[in-house]
C-alpha positions in Angstrom: -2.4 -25.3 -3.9 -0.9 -26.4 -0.5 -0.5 -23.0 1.2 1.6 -24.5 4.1 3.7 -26.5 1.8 4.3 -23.5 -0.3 5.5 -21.1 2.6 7.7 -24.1 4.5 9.6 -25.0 0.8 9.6 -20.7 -0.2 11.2 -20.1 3.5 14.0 -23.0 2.7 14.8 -21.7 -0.9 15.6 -18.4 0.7 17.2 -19.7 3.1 19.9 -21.2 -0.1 19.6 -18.0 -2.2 18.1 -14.8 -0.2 18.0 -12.5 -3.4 15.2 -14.3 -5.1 13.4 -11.4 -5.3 10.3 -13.5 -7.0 10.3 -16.0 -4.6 10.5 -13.3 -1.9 7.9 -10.9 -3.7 5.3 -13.6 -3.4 6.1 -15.2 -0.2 5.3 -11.9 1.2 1.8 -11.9 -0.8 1.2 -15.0 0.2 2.1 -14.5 4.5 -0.4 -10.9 3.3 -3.3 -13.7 1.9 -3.1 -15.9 5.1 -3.0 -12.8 7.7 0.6 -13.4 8.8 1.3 -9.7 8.3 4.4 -9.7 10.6 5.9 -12.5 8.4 4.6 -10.3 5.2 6.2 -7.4 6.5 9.5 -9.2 7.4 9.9 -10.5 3.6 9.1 -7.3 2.3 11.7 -5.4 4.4 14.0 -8.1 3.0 12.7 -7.6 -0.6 13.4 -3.2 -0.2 17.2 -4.0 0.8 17.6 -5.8 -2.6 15.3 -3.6 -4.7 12.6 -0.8 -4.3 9.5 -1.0 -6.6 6.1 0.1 -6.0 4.7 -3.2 -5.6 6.7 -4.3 -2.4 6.9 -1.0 -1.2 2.4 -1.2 -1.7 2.5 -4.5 0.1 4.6 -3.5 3.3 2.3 -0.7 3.5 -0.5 -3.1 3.3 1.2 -5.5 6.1 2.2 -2.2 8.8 -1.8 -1.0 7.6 -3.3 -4.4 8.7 -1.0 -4.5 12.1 -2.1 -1.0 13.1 0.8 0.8 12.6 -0.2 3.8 10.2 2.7 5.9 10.5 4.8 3.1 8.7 1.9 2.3 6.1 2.0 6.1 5.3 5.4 6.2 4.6 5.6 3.0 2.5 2.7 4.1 0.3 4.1 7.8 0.0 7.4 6.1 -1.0 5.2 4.2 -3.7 4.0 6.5 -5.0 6.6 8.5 -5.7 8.2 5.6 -8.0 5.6 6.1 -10.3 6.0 2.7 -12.3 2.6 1.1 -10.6 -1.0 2.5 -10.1 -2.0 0.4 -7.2 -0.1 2.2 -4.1 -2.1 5.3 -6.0 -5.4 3.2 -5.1 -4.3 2.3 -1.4 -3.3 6.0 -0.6 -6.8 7.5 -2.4 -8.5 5.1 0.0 -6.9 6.4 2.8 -7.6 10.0 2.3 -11.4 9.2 1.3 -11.8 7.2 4.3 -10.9 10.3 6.2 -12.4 13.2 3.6 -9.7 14.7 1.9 -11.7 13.9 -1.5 -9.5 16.6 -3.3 -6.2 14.9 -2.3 -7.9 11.5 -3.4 -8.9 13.3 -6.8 -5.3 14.5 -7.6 -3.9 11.4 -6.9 -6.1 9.3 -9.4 -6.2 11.8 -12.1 -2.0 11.4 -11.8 -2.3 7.5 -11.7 -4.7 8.1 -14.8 -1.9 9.9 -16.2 1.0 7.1 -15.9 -1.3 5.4 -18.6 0.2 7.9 -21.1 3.9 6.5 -19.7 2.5 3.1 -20.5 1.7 2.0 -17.1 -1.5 -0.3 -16.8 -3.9 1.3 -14.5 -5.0 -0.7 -11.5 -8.9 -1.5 -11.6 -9.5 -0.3 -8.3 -8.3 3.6 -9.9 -11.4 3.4 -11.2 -13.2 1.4 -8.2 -11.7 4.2 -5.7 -13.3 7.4 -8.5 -16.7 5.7 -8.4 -16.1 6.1 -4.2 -15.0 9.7 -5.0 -18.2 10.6 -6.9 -20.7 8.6 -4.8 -19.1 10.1 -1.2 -19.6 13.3 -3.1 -22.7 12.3 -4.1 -23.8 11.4 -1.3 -23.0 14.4 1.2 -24.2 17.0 -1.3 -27.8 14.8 -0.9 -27.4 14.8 3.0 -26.5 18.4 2.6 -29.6 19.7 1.1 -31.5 17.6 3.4 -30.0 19.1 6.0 -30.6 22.7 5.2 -34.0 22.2 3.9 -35.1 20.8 7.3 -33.2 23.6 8.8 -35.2 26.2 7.1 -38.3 24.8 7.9 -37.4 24.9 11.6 -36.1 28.3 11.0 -39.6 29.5 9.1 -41.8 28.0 11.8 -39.6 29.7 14.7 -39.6 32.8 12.7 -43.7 32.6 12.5 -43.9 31.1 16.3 -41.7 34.0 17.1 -43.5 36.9 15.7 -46.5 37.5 17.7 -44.5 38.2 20.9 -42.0 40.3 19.4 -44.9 42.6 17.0 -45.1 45.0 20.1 -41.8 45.6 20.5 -41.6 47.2 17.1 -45.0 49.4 17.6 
């Protein structure tokens, strides 16, 4: 309950036995929870020298994302991804490429995170939080595109008809 407690008594049992990767693992989740993403990032680096899975490798990505560094957040959730044992990091990385339009990227992705199901790996809920993105950002623009184009070719018609007058002698 006591967050402060927690992370004071977590710090001193890894100070006594610095492989805990559990205790480590959620010490980092819990400096991520609190917004001490250096500290998150430090236990996570820690956690990767021990063992690499998907879900530290996510988080570290998670901490470098929230202190502005997105070369390093990249890397970790590529790295993630490639370990293919957990669907989250799949999530993270769709975001990213939505966020920026590269919905075909973002597709691929969850359609292979989908696919670990088959492997029996539990699909993270936001898979499907990030395809209901996907389908409404697609949505979306294809609405704004037609809008777009109809308004254009009524500017286009009335030009066209404003237009025609002064240019009828030129072709007599």
């Amino acid at each position: 309950e006591d967050g402060n407690l927690y992370i004071m008594f977590a710090e001193k049992a890894l100070a006594i036995n610095p492989v805990n990767t559990d205790l480590r693992f959620n010490l980092g989740l819990k400096y991520l929870r609190v917004g001490k993403n250096d500290l998150a990032v430090y236990h996570y680096k820690k956690y990767l020298i021990i063992e690499e899975w998907s879900g530290s490798l996510n988080n570290i990505a998670v901490g470098y994302s929230r202190l502005g560094m997105k070369v390093k957040e990249a890397y970790y959730l590529e790295k993630a991804i490639s370990k293919k044992d957990d669907t989250l990091s799949f999530a993270n990385i769709s975001k990213k490429y939505l966020d920026e339009g590269f919905t075909n990227i973002a597709e691929r992705l969850l359609i292979e995170a989908d696919e670990l199901s088959k492997k029996g790996i539990k699909v993270h809920e936001n898979i499907g939080l990030r395809k209901k993105e996907l389908n409404k950002i697609i949505e979306d623009e294809d609405k704004k595109d037609k809008e777009i184009i109809d308004l254009a070719e009524k500017i286009h018609k009335f030009k066209v008809r404003q237009d025609s007058p002064s240019t009828s002698h030129i072709l007599t």
